[in-house]
N, C-alpha and C positions, 0 to 999 in steps of 0.2 A: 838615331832618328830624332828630329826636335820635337817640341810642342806641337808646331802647326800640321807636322805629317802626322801624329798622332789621334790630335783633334779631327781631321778628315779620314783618318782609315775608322775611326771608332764611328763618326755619321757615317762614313759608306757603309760597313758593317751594319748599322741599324738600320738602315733603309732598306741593305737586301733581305732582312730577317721579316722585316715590317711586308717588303712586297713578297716573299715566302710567304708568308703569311695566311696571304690576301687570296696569293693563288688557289693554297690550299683549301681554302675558306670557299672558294668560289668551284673548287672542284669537288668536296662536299657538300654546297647545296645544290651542285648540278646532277649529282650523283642521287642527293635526297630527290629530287625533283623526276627522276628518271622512277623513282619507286611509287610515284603517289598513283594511285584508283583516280580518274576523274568521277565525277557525280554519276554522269550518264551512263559509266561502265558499269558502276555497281549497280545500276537498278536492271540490268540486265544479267549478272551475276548469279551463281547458285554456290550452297557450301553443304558439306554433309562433315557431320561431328565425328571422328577418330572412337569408337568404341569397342567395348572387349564382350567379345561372345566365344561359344563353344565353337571348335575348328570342325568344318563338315566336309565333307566328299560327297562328290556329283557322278552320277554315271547315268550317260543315254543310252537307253533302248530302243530299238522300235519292235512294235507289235498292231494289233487291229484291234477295235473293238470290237464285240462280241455280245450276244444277248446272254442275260440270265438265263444260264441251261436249268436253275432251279424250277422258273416260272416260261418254259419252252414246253409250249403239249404239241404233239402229236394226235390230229384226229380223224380215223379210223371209220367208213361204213359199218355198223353194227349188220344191216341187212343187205342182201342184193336188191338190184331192180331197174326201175329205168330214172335217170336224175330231170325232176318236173322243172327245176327251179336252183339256179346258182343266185346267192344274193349278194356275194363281195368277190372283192376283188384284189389282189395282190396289192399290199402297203395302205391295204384299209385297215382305221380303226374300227374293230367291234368291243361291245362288252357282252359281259359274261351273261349268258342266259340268249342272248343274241341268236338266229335261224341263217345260217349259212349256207344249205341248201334244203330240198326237198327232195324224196324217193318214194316214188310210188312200190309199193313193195307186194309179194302175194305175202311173205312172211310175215308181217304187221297185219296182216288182214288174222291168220293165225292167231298171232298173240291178242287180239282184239277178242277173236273168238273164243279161248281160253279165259280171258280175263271175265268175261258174258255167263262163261259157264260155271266159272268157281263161285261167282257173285248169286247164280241160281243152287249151285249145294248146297250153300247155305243158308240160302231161304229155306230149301227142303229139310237141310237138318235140324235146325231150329225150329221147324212145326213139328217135326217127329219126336224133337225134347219135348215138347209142351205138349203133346199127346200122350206122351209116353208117362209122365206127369200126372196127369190128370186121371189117367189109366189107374197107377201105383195109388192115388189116392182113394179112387175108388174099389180098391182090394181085385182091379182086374188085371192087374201086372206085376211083377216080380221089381225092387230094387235094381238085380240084372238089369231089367230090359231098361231102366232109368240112365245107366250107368254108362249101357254102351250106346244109348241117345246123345247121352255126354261128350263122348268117343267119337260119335260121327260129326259135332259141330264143331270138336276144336280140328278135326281133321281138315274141315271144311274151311276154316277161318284160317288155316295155315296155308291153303291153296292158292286162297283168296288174298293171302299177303305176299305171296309169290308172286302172282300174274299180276299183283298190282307195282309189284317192286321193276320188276320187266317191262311191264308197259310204260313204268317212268325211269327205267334206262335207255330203251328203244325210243322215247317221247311219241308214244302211240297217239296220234290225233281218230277224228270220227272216218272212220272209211279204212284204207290201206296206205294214209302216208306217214311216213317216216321223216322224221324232223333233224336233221343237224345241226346242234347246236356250239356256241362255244361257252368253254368251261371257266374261263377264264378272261376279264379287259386286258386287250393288248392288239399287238398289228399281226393283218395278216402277211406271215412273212415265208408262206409257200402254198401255191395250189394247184391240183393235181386233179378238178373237176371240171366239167364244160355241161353246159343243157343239153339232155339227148344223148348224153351218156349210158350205154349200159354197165351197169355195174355185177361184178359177180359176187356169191356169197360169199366165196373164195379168197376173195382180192385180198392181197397182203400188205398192197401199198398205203400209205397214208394220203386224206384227199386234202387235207389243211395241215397247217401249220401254224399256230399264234403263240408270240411270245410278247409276254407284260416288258415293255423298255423303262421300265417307271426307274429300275436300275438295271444298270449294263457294267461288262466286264471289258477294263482294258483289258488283253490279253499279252503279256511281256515275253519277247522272246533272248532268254538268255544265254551267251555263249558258254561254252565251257570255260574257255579263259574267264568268266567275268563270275560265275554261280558265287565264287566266295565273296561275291563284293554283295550280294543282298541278302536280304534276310526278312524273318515276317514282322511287322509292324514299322518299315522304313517307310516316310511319308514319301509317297508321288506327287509328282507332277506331268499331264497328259494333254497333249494338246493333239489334232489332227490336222491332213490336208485343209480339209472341208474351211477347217476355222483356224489356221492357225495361232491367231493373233490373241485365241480365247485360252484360258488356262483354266482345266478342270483337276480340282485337288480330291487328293484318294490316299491310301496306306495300301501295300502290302497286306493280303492278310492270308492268301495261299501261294505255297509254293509245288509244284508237280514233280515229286523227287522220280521221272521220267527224263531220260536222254532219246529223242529221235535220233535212230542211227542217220536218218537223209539228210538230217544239218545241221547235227550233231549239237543242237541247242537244247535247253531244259525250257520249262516254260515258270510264268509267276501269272500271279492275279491281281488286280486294283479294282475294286468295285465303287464304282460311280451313280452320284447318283443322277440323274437323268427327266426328274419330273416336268423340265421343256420340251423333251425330246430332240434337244440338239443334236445330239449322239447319235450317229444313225451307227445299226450293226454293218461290219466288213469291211469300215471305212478305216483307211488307216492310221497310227496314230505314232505319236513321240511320244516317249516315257522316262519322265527325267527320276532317278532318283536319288535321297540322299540320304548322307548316314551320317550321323553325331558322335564325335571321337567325348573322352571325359576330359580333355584339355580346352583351355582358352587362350587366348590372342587374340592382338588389338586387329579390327578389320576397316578398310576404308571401301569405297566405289571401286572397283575393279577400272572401270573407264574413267578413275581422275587419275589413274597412274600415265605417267610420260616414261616410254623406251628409249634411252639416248645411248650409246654407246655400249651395250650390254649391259646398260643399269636401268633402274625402276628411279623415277624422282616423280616428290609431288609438291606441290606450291600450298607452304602451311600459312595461311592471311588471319594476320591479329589486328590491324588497321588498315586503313587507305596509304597509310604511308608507311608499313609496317609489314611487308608481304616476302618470306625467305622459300629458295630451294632447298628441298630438303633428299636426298637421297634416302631411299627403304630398303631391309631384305624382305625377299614375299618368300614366307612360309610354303603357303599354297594356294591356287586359285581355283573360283567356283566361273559358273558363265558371269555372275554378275557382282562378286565379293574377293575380296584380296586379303588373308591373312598376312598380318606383318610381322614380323619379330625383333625391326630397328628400326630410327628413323621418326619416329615419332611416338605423340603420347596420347595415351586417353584425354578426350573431352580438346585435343585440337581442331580445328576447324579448317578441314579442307575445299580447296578450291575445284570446283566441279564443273564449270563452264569454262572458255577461254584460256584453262590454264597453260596452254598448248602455245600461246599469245602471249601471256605474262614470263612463261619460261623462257621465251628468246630473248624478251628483253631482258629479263634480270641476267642472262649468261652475257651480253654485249657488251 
């Protein structure tokens, strides 16, 4: 080969190297260019930080809420008679001390009469002390007779603390009526009187029902398959029909080591507390709970994970120009939390909106 074919095979060579080059160069920054965030996207953006917590387990329940059977009374006619006066009404609030009905009664008439007469013995037996007294002083009565004057007024003041203890359990007013009262603030949540009621002295049924909701019981029902996944002090979480969007937090703090053979479930307890009265009782309810392994792993958003192919990937963004795929293994997931165990590291920053968007492009 001479000089001159020389001289031209070595320029053609550099010029194809030179437009290699070039290409290259322009398929790199078109590629760069395919990865950048414009402005606009990231201020519509969200990211959540790659952190390491304890691994936890979720399990749903459902059950009902329930009133405090603690603070649930049942109340009972003390007397028969005819009812004058109903004065609530079923899912009224009363408070305690509060008149719920009236009964005109003959038996209140009774204890009235009783309470009249202990209150007159001992008027009588207290002047027959101070007779008896004055007697002994003036050498015309024996000690004796002092002693059992003594004898008949505490007899008399023990009568008198009786019929007075009865008249204020029966709530004896002036005449024959008889007062129902409640014993307790809370709703009335049963009632079983009308005006013109006859009542007997007999009656075994209850004519009210109030229960304080200041706190109320989820009530959990648990299967057999699931008894070993709870246990007492696992924090709850309870939300109901009524509201579901509201989340009321509670623990575990009874469990009913009872199996109903009809559904073959055991039951738990979450005590809430209730001081809006949100919570109505019977209403039903979801009951999320979870339990705390002693191990840790890194956890991301459960919803910035992408399912592609029977894999998990998320889109880890360190700049605007600077945003990789990254595939993960997930340990385990909760409804709203993803433990990892590859794939990424503590204090990365994952992509929470759009990533859905960003991952078809970076796969094109």
């Amino acid at each position: 080969m001479n000089p001159k074919s020389n001289i031209l095979l070595a320029l053609t060579t550099i010029i194809l190297v030179a437009c290699g080059k070039s290409e290259i160069k322009k398929e790199e920054q078109h590629a760069e260019k395919g990865f950048v965030i414009s402005n606009t996207m990231m201020k519509g953006m969200t990211f959540a930080e790659v952190q390491k917590e304890y691994i936890s387990d979720e399990t749903r329940f459902f059950g009902k809420i329930g009133a405090d059977r603690n603070q649930y009374i049942d109340i009972y006619p003390l007397v028969g008679g005819n009812v004058l006066s109903v004065n609530a009404e079923l899912g009224d609030y009363v408070r305690r001390g509060q008149v719920l009905a009236t009964i005109r009664s003959t038996e209140v008439a009774g204890f009235q009469r009783d309470l009249s007469n202990a209150r007159t013995e001992l008027a009588v037996a207290e002047n027959n002390l101070r007779v008896a007294r004055e007697m002994y002083e003036g050498k015309l009565s024996t000690e004796k007779d002092v002693l059992e004057a003594k004898s008949q007024v505490t007899k008399a003041q023990d009568e008198l603390r009786r019929s007075q203890q009865v008249s204020q359990v029966y709530n004896v007013r002036n005449g024959n009526i008889y007062s129902v009262t409640s014993p307790i603030n809370g709703y009335i949540v049963q009632k079983n009187i009308n005006k013109d009621m006859q009542l007997r002295s007999d009656r075994s049924d209850n004519i009210f029902d109030v229960a304080n909701t200041s706190n109320v019981w989820a009530i959990v029902n648990v299967n057999e398959s699931d008894i070993n996944k709870i246990a007492i002090g696992m924090k709850a979480e309870v939300s109901t029909l009524i509201n579901p969007e509201k989340i009321y937090y509670g623990k575990i703090d009874k469990i009913f080591k009872i199996i109903d053979p009809e559904t073959n479930s055991m039951q738990a307890r979450v005590v809430l507390d209730n001081t809006d009265g949100s919570l109505i009782p019977e209403s039903k309810a979801t009951i999320k709970v979870t339990s705390t392994e002693n191990t840790t792993a890194l956890t991301i958003p459960k919803s910035a994970m992408i399912f592609d192919d029977n894999k998990y990937f998320v889109v880890v963004f360190k700049s605007q120009n600077n945003i990789k795929v990254h595939e993960v293994k997930v340990l385990k997931q909760t409804d709203d939390k993803a433990f990892i165990s590859e794939g990424v590291f503590e204090g990365d920053k994952i992509v929470t909106t759009n990533q859905l968007l960003l991952y078809r492009s970076l796969n094109e």
